[in-house]
C-alpha positions as a LaTeX table, in Angstrom:
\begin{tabular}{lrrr}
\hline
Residue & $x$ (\AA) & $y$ (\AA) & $z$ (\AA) \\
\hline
Unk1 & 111.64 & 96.22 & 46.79 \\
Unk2 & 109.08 & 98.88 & 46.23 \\
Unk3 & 107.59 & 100.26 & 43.14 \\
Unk4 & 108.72 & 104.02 & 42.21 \\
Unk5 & 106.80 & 106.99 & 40.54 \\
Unk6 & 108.17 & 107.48 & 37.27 \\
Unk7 & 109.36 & 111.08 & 36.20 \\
Unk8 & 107.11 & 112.27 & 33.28 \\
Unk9 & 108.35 & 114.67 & 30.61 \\
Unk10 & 109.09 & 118.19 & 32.52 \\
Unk11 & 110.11 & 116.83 & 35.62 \\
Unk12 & 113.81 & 118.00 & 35.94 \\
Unk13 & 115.21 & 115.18 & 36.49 \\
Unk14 & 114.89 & 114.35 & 33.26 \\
Unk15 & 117.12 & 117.16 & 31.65 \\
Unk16 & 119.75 & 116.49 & 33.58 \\
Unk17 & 123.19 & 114.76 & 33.14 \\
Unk18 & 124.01 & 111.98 & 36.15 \\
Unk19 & 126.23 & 112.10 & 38.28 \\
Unk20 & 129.23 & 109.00 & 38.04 \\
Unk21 & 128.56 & 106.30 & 40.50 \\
Unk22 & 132.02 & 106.46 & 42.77 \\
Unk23 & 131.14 & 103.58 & 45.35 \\
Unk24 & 128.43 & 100.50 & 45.10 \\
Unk25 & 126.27 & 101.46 & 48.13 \\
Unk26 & 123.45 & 99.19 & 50.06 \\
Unk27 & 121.13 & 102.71 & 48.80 \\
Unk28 & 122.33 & 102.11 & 45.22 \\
Unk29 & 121.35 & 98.12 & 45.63 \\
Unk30 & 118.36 & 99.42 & 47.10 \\
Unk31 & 117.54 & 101.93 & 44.04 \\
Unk32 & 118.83 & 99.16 & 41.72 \\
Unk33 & 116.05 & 96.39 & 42.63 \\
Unk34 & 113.39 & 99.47 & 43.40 \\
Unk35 & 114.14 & 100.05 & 39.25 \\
Unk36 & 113.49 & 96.46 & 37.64 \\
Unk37 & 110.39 & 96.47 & 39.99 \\
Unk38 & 109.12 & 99.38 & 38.78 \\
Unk39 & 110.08 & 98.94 & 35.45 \\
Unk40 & 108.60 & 95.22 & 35.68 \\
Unk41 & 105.45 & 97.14 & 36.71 \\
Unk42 & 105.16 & 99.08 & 34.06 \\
Unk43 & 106.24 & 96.88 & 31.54 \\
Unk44 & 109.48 & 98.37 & 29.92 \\
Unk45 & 112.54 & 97.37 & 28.36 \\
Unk46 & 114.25 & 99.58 & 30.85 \\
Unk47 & 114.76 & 102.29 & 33.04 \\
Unk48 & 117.13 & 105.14 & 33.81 \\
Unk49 & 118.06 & 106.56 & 37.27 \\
Unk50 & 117.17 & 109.73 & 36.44 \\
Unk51 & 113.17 & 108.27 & 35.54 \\
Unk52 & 112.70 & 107.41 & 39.19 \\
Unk53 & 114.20 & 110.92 & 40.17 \\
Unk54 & 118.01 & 109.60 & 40.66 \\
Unk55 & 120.85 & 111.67 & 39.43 \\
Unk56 & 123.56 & 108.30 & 39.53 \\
Unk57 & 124.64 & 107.33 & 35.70 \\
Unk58 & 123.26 & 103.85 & 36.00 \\
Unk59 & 120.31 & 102.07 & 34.07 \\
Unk60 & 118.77 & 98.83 & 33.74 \\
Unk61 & 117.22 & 96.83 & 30.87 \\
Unk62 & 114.53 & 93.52 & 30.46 \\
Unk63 & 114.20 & 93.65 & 26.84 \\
Unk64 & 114.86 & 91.09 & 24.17 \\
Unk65 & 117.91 & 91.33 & 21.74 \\
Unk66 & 117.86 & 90.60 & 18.00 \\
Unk67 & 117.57 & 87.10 & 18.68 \\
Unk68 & 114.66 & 87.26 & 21.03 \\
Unk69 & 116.44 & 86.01 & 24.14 \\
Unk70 & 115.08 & 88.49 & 26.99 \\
Unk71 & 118.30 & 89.79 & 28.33 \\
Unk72 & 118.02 & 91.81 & 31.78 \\
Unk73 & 120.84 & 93.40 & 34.43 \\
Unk74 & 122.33 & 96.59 & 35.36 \\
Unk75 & 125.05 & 98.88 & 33.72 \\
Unk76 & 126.38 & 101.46 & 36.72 \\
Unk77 & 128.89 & 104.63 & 34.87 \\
Unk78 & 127.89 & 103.21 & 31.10 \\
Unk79 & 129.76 & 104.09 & 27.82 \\
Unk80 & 127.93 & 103.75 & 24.90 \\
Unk81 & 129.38 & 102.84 & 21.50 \\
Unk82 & 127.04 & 102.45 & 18.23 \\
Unk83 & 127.57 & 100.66 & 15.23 \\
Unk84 & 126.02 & 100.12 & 11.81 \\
Unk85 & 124.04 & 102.77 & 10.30 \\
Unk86 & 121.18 & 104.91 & 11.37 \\
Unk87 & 117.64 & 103.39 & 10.63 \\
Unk88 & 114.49 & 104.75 & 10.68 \\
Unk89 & 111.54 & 102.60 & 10.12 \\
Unk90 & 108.22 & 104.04 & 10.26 \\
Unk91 & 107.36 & 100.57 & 11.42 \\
Unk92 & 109.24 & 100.51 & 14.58 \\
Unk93 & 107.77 & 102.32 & 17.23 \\
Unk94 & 109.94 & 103.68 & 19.72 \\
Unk95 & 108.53 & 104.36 & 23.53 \\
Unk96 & 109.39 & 105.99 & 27.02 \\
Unk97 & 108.42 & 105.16 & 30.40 \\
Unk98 & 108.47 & 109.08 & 30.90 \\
Unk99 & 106.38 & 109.73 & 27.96 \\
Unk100 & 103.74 & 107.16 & 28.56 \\
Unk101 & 101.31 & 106.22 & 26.30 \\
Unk102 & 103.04 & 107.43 & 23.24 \\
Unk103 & 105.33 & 106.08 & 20.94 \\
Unk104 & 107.29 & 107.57 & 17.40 \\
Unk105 & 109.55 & 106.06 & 14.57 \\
Unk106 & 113.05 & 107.18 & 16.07 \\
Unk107 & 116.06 & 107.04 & 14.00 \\
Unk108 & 118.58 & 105.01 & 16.18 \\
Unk109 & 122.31 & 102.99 & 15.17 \\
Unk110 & 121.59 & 99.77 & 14.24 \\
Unk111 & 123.83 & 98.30 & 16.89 \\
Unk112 & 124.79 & 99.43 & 20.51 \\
Unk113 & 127.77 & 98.58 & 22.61 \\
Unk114 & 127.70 & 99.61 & 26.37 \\
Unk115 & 130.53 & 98.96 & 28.89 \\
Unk116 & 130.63 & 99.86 & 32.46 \\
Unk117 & 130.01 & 97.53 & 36.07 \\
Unk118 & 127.75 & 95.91 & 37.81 \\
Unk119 & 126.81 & 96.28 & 41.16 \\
Unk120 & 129.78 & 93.66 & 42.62 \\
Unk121 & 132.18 & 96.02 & 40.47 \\
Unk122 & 132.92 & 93.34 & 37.77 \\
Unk123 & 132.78 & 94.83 & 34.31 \\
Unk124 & 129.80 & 94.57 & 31.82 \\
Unk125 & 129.59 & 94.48 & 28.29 \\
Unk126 & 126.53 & 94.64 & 26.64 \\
Unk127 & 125.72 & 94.26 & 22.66 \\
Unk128 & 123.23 & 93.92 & 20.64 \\
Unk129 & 122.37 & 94.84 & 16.63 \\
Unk130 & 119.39 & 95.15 & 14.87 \\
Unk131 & 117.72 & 93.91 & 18.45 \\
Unk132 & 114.90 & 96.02 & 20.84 \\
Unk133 & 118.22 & 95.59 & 23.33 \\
Unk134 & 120.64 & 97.88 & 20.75 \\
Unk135 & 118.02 & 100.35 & 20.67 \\
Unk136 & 116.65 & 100.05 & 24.80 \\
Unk137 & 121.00 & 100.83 & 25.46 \\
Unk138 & 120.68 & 104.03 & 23.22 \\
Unk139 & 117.60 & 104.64 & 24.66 \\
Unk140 & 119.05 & 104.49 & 28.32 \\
Unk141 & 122.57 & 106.62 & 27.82 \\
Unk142 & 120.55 & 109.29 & 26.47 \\
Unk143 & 118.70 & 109.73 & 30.01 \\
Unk144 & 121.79 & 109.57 & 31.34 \\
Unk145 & 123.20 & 112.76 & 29.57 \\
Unk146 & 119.64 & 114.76 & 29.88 \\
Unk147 & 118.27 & 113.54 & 26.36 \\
Unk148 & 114.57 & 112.55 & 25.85 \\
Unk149 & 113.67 & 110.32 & 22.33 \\
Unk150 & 111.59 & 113.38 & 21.75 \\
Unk151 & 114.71 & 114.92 & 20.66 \\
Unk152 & 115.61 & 112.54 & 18.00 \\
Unk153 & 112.38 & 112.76 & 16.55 \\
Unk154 & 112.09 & 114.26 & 12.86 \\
Unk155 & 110.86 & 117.81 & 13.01 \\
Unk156 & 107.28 & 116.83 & 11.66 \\
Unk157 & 107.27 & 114.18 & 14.39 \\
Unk158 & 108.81 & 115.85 & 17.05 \\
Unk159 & 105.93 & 118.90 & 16.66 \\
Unk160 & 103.05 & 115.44 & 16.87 \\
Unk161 & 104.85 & 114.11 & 19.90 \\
Unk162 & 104.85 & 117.73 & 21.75 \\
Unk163 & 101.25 & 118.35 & 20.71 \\
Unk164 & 100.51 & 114.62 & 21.94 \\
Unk165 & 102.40 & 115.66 & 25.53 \\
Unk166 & 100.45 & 119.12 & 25.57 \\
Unk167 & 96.68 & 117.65 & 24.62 \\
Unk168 & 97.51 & 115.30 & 27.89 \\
Unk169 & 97.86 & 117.40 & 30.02 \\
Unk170 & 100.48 & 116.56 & 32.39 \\
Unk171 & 102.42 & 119.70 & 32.03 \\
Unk172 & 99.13 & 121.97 & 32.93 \\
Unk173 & 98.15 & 119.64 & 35.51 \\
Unk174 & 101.07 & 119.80 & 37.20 \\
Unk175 & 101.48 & 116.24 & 37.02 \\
Unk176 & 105.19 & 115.15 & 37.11 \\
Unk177 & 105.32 & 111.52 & 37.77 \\
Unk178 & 102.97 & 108.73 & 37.07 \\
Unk179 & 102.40 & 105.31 & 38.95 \\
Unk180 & 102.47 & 102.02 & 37.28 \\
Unk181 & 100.90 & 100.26 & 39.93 \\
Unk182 & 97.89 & 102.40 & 39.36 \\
Unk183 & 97.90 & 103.07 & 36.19 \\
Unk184 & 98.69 & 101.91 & 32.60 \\
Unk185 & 101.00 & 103.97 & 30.73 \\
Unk186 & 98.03 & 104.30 & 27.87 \\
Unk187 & 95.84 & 105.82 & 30.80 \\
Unk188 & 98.39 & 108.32 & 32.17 \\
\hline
\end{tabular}
């Protein structure tokens, strides 16, 4: 298993839709473990494919649900369902490996549903509501379709999270992916 750069906000990759996963390959279990190490690295909830500059529609997630258990695997060609109503908390403080170091009250469904397979083809169901896991599956689909939490983000936030990106740097830098082996996401 090896640790991957992670895509930063305006790296391509990240505006993209994914490609479906057609067949479980040993470069797809490859990619798969490469993701919970990195993500393990970096301490997430989870990771998309397109994060550690994959195009496959497949994520994973180590995050706990409502009831705290820390629930972890792999969802390859996910559909997402929500449920319950949209919340926005200025108290919950939503995140991104590709946006590191900064974090923004998101309004998100109150419950998630995702279906799709694992890696031995057998189908997966994953639910949570009210949990970090309901909002880590939203989270997740949305890299999958090209969508950044940035873009959920009330106007007045949205304009503090895109002065936040540009007063870092990375975009002026040239500096597409970060590290977490290196680096904290705080220090990125």
């Amino acid at each position: 298993m090896t640790v991957r750069p992670i895509t930063i906000v305006g790296h391509r990759a990240l505006s993209q839709r994914t490609r479906r996963v057609r067949e479980v390959t040993e470069e797809l279990r490859t990619l798969v473990a490469d993701m919970f190490e990195t993500n393990d690295a970096a301490d997430g909830a989870g990771l998309a494919a397109p994060q550690v500059g994959s195009r496959w529609r497949l994520f994973i997630y180590s995050c706990p649900d409502a009831e705290g258990v820390l629930r972890r695997g792999v969802v390859i060609n996910p559909v997402l369902e929500r449920f319950g109503g949209i919340e926005l908390d200025e108290e919950t403080i939503e995140g991104c490996l590709s946006v590191p170091g900064e974090g923004y009250p998101t309004a998100r469904h109150r419950g998630a549903r995702v279906t799709g397979t694992d890696l031995d083809g057998h189908e997966v169901v994953v639910e949570d509501e009210g949990g970090v896991l309901a909002r880590a599956l939203q989270h997740e689909v949305d890299h999958l379709d090209g969508s950044l939490y940035l873009d959920r983000l009330t106007p007045a936030r949205r304009r503090e999270a895109l002065d936040a990106v540009r007063e870092r740097g990375w975009r002026a830098g040239g500096i597409l992916t970060w590290d977490p082996r290196e680096l904290d996401a705080a220090d990125v």
